[in-house]
BAFI-3210 file (N, C-alpha, C; in Angstrom, 3 decimals, decimal comma, padded with zeros to 6 digits):
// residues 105
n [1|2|3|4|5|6|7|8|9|10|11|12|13|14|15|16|17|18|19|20|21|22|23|24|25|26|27|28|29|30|31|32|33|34|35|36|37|38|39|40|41|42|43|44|45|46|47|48|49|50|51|52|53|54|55|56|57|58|59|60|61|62|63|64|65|66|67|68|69|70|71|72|73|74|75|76|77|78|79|80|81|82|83|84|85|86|87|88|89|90|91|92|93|94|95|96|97|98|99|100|101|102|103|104|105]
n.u [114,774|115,480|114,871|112,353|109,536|109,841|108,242|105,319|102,979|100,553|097,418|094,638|094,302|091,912|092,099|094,330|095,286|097,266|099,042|100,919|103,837|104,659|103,326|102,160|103,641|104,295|102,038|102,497|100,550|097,526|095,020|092,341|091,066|092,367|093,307|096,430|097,469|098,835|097,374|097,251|097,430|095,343|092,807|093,499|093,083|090,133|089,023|088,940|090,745|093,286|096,651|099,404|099,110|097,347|095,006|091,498|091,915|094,725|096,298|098,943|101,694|103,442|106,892|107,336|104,832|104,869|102,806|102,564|100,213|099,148|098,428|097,204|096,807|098,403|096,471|096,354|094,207|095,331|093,541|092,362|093,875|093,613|092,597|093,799|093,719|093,085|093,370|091,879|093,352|092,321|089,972|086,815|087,179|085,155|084,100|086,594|086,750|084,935|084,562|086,811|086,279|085,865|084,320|082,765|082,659]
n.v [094,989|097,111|099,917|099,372|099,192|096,654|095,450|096,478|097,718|097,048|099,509|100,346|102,388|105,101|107,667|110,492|112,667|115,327|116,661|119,286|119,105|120,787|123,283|121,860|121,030|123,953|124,653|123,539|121,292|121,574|120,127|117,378|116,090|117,460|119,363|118,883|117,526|116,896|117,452|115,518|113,001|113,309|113,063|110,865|109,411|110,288|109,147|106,554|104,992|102,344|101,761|102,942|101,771|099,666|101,559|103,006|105,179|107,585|109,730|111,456|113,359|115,423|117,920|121,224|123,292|125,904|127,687|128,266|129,364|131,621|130,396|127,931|125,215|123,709|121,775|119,543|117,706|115,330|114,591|116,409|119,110|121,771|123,457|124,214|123,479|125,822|125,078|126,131|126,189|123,928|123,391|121,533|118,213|116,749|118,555|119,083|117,218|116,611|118,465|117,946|115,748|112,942|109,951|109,136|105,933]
n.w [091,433|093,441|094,906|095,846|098,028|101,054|102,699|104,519|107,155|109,146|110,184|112,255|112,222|111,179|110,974|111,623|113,951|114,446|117,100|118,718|120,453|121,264|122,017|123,866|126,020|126,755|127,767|130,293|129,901|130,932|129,887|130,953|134,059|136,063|135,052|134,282|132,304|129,170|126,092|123,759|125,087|127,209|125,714|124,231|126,314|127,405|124,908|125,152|123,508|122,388|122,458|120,254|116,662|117,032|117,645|117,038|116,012|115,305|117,792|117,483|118,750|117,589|116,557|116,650|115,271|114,062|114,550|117,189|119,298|121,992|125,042|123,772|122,257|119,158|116,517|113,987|112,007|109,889|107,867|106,773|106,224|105,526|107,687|110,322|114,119|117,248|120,050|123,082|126,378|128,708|127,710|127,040|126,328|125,220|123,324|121,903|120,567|118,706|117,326|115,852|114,824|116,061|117,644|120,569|121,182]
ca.u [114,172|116,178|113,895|111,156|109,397|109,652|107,179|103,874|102,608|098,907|097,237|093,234|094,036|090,692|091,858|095,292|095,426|098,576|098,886|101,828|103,894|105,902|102,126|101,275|104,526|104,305|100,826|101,840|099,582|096,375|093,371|092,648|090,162|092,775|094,091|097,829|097,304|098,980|096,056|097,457|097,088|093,985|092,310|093,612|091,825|088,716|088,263|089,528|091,821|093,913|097,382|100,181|098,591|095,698|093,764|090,533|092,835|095,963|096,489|100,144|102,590|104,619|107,367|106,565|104,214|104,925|101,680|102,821|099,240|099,424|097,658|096,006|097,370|097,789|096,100|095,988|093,712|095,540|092,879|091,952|094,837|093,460|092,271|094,432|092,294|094,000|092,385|092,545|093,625|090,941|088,727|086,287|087,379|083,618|084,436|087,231|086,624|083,531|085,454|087,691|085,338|086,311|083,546|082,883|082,090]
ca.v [095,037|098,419|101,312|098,789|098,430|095,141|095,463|097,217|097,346|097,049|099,841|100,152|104,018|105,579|108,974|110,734|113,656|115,657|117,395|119,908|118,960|122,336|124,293|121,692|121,748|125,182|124,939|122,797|120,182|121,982|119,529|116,322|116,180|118,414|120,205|118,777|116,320|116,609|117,485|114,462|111,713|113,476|113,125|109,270|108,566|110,507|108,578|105,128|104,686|101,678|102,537|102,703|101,428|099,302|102,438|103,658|106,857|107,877|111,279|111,850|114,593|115,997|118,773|122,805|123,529|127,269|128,891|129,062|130,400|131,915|129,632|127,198|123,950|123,417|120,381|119,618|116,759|114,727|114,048|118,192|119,632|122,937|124,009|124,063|123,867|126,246|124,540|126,642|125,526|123,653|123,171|120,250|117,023|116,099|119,452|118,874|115,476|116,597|119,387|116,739|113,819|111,658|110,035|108,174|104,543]
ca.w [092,754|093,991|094,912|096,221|099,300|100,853|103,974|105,265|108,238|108,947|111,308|112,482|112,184|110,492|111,367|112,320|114,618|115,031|118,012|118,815|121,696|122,408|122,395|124,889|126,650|126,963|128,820|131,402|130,322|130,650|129,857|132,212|135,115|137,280|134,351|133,940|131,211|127,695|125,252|123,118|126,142|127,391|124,493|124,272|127,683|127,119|123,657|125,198|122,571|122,842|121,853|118,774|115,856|117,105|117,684|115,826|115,555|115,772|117,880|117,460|118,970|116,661|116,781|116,939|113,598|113,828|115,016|118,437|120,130|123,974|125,268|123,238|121,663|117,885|116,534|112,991|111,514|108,512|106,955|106,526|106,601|105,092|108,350|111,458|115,164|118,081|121,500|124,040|128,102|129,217|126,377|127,080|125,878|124,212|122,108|120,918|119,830|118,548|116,393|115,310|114,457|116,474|118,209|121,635|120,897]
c.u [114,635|115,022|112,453|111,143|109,218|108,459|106,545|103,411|101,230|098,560|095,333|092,784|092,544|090,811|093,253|094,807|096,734|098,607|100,565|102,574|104,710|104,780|101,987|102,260|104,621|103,669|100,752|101,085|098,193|094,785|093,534|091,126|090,875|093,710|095,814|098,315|097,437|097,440|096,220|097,102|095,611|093,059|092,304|092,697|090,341|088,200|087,941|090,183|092,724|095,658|098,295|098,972|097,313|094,651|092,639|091,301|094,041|095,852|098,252|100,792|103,397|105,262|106,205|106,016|104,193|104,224|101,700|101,216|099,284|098,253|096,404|097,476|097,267|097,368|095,714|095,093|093,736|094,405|092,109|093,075|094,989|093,485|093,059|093,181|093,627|093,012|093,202|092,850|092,581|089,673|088,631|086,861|086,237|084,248|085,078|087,156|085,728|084,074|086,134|087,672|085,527|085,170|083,697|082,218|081,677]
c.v [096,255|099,251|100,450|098,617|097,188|094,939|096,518|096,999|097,880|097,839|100,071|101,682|104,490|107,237|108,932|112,286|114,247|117,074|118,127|119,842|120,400|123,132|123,386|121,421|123,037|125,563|123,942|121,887|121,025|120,996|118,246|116,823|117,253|119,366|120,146|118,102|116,977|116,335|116,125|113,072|112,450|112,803|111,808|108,734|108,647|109,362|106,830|104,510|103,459|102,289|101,876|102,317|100,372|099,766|102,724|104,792|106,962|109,529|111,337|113,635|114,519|117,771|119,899|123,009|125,029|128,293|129,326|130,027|130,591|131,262|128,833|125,937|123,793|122,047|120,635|117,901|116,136|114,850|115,263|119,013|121,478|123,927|123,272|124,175|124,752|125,993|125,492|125,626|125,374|123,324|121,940|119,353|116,716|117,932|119,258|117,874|115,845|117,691|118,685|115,764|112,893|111,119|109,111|106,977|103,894]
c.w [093,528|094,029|095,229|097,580|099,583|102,246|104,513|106,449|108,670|109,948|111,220|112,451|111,030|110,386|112,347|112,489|114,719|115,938|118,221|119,822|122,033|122,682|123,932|126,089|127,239|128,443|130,234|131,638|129,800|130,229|131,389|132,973|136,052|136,322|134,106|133,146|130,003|126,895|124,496|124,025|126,841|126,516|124,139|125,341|127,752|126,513|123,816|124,222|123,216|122,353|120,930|117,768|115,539|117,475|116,766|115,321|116,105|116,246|118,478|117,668|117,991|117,151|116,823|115,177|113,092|114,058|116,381|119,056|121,431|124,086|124,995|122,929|119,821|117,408|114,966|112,420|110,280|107,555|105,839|106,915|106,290|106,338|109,660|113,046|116,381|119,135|122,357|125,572|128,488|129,056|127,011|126,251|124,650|122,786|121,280|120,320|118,941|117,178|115,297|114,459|114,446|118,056|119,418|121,487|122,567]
res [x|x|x|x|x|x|x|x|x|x|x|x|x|x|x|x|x|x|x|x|x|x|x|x|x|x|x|x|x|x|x|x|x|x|x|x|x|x|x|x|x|x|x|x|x|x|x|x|x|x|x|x|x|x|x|x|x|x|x|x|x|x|x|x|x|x|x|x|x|x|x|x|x|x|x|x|x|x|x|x|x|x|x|x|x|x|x|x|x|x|x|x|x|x|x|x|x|x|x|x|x|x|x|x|x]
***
């Protein structure tokens, strides 16, 4: 029995997002209705996401991923990991989602 898992834990995730929190640190925030809103919690409210693991999606902050862009956000999408997205400050919400494929139910 050594080297076995003994428990799973069930999530409604369909789709992980990982968003960069030191890009969006950086920016002050930058999306939102008044522009001071974390692209990662923006992006949760837009979609109505419920949150942790009984979401349709997970959009998770994670550390600095190394691309560092002046003013944009990095956002990578598990599921495509070939292709990185750099959002800039302010980018519509419906875009990026829409970029993303993550849709509004």
């Amino acid at each position: 029995m050594e080297g076995r898992l003994k428990r799973r834990v069930p999530s409604n995730w369909g789709q992980t997002i990982l968003v960069c929190a030191k890009c969006s640190k950086k920016l002050k925030g930058g999306f939102g209705a008044k522009g001071r809103t974390p692209l990662a919690k923006a992006l949760r409210k837009h979609l109505g996401l419920k949150k942790g693991r009984k979401a349709e999606a997970g959009i998770v902050e994670v550390k600095c991923m190394g691309v560092c862009p002046r003013g944009a956000v990095t956002v990578v999408d598990a599921g495509g990991p070939r292709e990185w997205l750099l959002v800039p400050k302010g980018t519509d919400l419906d875009v990026v989602a829409g970029e993303l494929g993550l849709g509004r139910d």
